[in-house]
N, C-alpha and C positions, 0 to 999 in steps of 0.2 A: 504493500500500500504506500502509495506516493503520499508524503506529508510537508506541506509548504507550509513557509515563515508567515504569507501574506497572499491570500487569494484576492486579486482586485476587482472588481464587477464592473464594467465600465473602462471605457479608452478618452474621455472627453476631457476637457482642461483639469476638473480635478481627479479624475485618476490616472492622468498621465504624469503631471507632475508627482503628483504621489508615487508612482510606479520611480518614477527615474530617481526621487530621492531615497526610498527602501531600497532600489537597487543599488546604488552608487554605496549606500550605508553595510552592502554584504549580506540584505536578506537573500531567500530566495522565495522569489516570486512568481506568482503566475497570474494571466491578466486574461479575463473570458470578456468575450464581445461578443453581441449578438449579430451581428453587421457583418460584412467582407471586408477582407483587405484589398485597396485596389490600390495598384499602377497607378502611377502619375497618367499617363497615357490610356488609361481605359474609365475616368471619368466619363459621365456620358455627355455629349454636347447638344441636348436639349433640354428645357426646360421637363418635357414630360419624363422621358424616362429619368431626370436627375429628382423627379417625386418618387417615383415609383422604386429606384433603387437603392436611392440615401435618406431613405426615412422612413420613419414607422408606419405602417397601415396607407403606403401612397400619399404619403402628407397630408391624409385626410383627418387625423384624430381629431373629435371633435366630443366639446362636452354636452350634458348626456341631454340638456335639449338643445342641442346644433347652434347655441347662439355664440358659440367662438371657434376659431378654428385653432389646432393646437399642431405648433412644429416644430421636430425635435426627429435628429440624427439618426442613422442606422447606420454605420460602416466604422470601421477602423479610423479613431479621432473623435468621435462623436460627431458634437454641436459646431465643432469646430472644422467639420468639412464642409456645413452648407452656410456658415456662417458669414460675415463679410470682416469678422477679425478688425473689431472696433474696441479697442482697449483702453478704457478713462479706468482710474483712479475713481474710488468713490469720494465723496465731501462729508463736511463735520455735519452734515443733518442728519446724514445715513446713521453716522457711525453713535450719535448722541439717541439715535432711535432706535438702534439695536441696544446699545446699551441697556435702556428703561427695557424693553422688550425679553429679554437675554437675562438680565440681572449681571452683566458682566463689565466689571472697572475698565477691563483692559482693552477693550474694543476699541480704542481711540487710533487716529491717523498717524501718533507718534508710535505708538507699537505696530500699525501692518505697515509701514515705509519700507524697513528691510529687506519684508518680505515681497511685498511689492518691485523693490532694487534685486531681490534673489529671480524674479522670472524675468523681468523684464533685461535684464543682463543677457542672457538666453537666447532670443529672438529679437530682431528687427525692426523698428519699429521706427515708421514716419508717419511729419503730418503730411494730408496730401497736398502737395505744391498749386498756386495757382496754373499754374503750365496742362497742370492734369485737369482741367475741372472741363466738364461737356457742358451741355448747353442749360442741361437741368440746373447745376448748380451754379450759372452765371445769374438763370433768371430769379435762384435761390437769394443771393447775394442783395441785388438788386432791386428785391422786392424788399427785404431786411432795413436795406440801410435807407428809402425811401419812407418806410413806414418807423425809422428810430429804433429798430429792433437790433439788441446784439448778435452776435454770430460769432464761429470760431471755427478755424479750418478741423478735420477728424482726425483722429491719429489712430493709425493700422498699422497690424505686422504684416509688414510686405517687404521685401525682397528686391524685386527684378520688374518692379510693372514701369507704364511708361504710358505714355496720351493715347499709344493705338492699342493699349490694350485694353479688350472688354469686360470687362472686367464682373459683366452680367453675370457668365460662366462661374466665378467661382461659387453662386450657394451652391451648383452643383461637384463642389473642388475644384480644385486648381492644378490645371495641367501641368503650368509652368515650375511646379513648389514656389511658388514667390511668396505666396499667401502664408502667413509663419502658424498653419496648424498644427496639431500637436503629432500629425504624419511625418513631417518634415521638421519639429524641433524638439520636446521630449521625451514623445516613442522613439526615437531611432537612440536616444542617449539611455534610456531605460534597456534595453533592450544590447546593446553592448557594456552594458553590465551582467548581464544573465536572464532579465527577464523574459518569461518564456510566454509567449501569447498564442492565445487559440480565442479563432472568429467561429462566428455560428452554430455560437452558446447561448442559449435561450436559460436566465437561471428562473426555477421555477420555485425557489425558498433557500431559506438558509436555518438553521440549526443550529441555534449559541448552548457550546457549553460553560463550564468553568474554566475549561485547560484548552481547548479546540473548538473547531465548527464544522459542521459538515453541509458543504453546498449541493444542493441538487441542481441536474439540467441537463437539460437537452440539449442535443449533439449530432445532427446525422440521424434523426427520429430515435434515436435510443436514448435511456436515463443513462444517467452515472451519477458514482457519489466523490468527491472532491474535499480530502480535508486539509485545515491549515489552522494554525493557530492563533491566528487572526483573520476577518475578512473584512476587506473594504468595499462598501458601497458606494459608485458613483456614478450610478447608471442614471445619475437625474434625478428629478421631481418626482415624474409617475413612475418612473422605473425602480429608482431607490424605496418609496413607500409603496408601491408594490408587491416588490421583495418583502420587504416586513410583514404588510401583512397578511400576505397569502403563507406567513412563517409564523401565522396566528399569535400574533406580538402584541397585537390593538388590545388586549385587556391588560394588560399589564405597563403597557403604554397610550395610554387615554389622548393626547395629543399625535398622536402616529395619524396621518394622511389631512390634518388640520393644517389652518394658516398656507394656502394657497393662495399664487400672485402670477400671474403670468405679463405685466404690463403691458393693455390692452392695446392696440395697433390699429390705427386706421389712416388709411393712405386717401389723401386726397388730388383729383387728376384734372389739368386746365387744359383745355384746348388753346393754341397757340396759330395766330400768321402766322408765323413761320417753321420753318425744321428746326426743335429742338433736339431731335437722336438723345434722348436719354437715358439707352439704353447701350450707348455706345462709351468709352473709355472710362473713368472711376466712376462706379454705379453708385457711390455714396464718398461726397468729401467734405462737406460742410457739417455744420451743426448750430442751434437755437444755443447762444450763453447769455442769455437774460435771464437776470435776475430775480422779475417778475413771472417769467414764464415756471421757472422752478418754483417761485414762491406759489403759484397754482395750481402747481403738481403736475404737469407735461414735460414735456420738449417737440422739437420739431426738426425733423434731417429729410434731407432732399435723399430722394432713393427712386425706384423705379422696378417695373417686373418684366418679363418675357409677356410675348402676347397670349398666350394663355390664361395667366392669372389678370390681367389689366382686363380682357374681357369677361372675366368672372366678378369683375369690380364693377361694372356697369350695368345700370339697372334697365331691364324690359331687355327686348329681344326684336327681331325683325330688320327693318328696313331702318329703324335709327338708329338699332346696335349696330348693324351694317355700316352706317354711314361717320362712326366713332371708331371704329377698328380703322378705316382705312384715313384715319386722322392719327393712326400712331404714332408716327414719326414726328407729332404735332405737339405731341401729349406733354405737360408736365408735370412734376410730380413730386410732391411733400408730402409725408408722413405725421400725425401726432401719435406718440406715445406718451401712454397714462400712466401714470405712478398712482395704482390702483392700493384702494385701501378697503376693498368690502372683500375678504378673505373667503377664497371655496374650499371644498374640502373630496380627496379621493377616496373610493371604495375600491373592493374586487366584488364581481357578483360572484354568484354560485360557483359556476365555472373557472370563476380564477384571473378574467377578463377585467382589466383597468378601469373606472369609471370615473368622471369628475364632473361634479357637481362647481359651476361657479358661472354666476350671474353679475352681474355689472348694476353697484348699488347708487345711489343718487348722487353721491359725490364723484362716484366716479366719472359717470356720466355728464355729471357738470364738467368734469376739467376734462371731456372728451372736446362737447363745445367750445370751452374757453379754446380750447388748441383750435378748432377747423374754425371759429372768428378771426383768429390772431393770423390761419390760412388764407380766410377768404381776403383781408386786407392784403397778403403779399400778393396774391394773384390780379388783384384789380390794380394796385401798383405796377404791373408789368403789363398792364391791359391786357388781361385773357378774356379771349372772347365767351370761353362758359365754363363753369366750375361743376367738377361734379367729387359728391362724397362718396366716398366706397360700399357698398352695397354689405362688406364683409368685414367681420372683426377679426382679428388674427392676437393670436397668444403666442409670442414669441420667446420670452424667455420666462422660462417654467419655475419657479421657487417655490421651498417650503415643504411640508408637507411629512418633513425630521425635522425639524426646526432646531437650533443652539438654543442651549438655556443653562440654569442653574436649578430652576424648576421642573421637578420631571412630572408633574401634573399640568404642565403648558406645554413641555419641549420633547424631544427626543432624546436627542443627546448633550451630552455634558462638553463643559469648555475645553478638554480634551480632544474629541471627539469620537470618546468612544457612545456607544450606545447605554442610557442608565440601565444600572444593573444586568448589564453583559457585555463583562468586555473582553471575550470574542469579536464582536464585532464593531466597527468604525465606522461615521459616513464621511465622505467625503468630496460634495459637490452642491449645486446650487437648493437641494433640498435644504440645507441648513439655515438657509436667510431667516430671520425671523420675520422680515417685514418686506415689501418690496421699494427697490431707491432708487428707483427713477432712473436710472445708472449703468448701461451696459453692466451683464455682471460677468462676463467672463474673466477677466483681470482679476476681480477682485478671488471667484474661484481658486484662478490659479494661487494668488498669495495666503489664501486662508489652507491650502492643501499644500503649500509650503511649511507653513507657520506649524501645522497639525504633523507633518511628518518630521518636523523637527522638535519636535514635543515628542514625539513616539521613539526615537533611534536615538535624539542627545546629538543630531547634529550640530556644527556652530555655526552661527552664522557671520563673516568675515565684516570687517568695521566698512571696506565697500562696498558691501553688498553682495558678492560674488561668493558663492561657494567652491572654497579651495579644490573640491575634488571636482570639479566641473569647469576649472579656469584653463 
């Protein structure tokens, strides 16, 4: 019987940095995906099949009355192969709300800087130049500084891009590796330390004991049983509290699949005189940095979709949709994202099948408005000839649901993060937020799955930020 230091669930920012730090530390590890590994070269170069083959359920997950749509990775990297690798630092409102949320002192901006300086040492990381910016994000700009609105160029891990490239392609991956997913920056360093990975591992529970854990899962349509004396979970949101509790955990853990956020998404699309092509070179460079728009609980970033989904955005059908598709090339396109505060919560039915519960409560829905107002003034700034509001809500980045605490009657796990009362096992990814911050959170992932694997191994962490066995 094979017996591992560190079974890890999940390939996405936090268990891959997790991975590379227990391996570099001399565990031995092993890392189950439910996803494939692909080739730089055999991403898919269209929108539909890059649904259907790097995402759960055809990008369709949806909660359980259809009123959001919920997207979230399926391949080697996770979230981090369809994502666009937008990396901010969180702010002290985040960190002063987790705190009260958490019950935890130490949650402040001066203690995750290091660890924030330990990933981002790592990978690549720019703002995008005005050189890069397509048409979307000129008329972004534009509209901004016309209406007194602040703005701030985005800072991505990227590599190797440049004005011709499309950079649409990468929610489907990134051919080129420019894109600094966790394919191309802490699986390949995990992984020449020892870590041993295997894709197209469906886990269907986990088993804490005192001294070990036994994961079940599927492989090839057959079970197997997998132990290790620890297991991390970072297969996500629904994936992590999934796990849990189809591992019959929820009575002993009363906040297991609680305090759900997914910062609700709604893209809004202007018709334009002229060719915009916003679907041509950086699909996302700009960003909303006012003051007042955070103080409302949004933001707003210029972005854009394949013709696919932009005609899934537009409402009726026939001879008008007709006459809006062949206006593509025309389209422009801002997003508001909600820093949602009316919390859903996940089940497993019978069968063992995901389920989420979460509705979009008055506030949220207020600061949905506030965002598509503060839109509809950029677009009559640029004179668009007609504004339309997205037909679809989309749930992009999934939290919560193991939540950090000191309370194990609100939270999941403890400021360590092991699980209360079994520590077998760990989480380790965006289940843990306690709250949602407005905030891209993958960055912060990766520094909290910094922070936690050096808690766990007694790594150090160097006064520049760099870890010595990684420099």
């Amino acid at each position: 019987m094979k017996f591992w230091d560190y079974i890890i669930i999940g390939s996405g920012p936090g268990g891959s940095v997790m991975a590379a730090r227990l391996a570099v530390s001399g565990a031995r590890c092993l890392m189950l995906e439910a996803g494939r590994r692909y080739r730089p070269e055999d991403y898919p170069d269209n929108e539909l099949d890059a649904n259907t083959r790097l995402m759960w359920h055809g990008g369709i997950d949806l909660t359980d009355d259809a009123g959001l749509v919920l997207l979230r990775g399926k391949a080697l990297g996770g979230g981090s192969i369809i994502n666009q690798c937008l990396l901010d630092r969180f702010d002290e409102s985040v960190w002063a709300d987790w705190r009260m949320q958490a019950g935890m002192d130490d949650l402040t901006a001066e203690v995750m800087a290091p660890h924030y300086e330990a990933v981002e040492s790592a990978i690549s990381l720019q703002h995008i130049p005005r050189a890069h910016w397509n048409g979307n994000a000129r008329l972004y700009v534009r509209g901004f500084e016309a209406c007194g609105y602040r703005w701030a160029p985005l800072r991505r891990g990227q590599s190797r891009c440049s004005p011709e490239h499309d950079c649409i392609q990468c929610l489907g991956g990134c051919r080129r590796q420019s894109k600094q997913s966790m394919a191309v920056t802490f699986l390949p360093e995990a992984e020449k330390h020892g870590l041993v990975v295997q894709t197209g591992c469906e886990v269907k529970a986990v088993h804490p004991g005192p001294h070990y854990a036994v994961v079940s899962v599927r492989q090839a349509g057959q079970i197997k049983r997998l132990y290790a004396r620890k297991v991390v979970l970072a297969a996500g949101a629904l994936g992590t509290a999934g796990i849990l509790l189809r591992s019959g955990l929820k009575s002993h853990l009363p906040a297991l699949g609680e305090y759900f956020y997914c910062h609700p998404q709604f893209m809004s699309l202007a018709r334009m005189d002229d060719v915009v092509d916003a679907h041509k070179g950086a699909l996302q460079a700009v960003k909303s940095d006012d003051p007042e728009f955070r103080r409302q609980g949004f933001k707003l970033e210029n972005v854009f979709a394949g013709p696919i989904a932009i005609s899934l955005l537009r409402k009726g059908w026939g001879a008008g949709h007709q006459r809006f598709m062949k206006d593509y090339r025309r389209l422009a396109c801002i997003e508001v994202a909600v820093r949602d505060v009316t919390p859903g919560h996940i089940r497993v039915d019978g069968a063992g099948r995901t389920r989420v519960h979460k509705t979009l409560g008055v506030e949220d829905l207020a600061r949905a408005r506030a965002g598509q107002s503060a839109i509809e003034a950029i677009f009559r700034a640029v004179d668009a000839r007609e504004i339309h509001h997205g037909a679809i809500r989309i749930g992009l980045h999934l939290m919560g649901g193991a939540r950090l605490g000191v309370d194990p009657r609100i939270s999941v796990v403890g400021p360590d993060g092991q699980v209360h009362d079994h520590p077998s096992l760990m989480v380790c990814d965006g289940s843990l937020f306690p709250s949602a911050p407005g905030i891209n959170p993958s960055l912060t992932i990766m520094a909290l799955a910094d922070r936690l694997a050096r808690m766990e191994t007694g790594q150090r962490l160097e006064s520049s930020g760099v870890e010595e066995a990684l420099a």
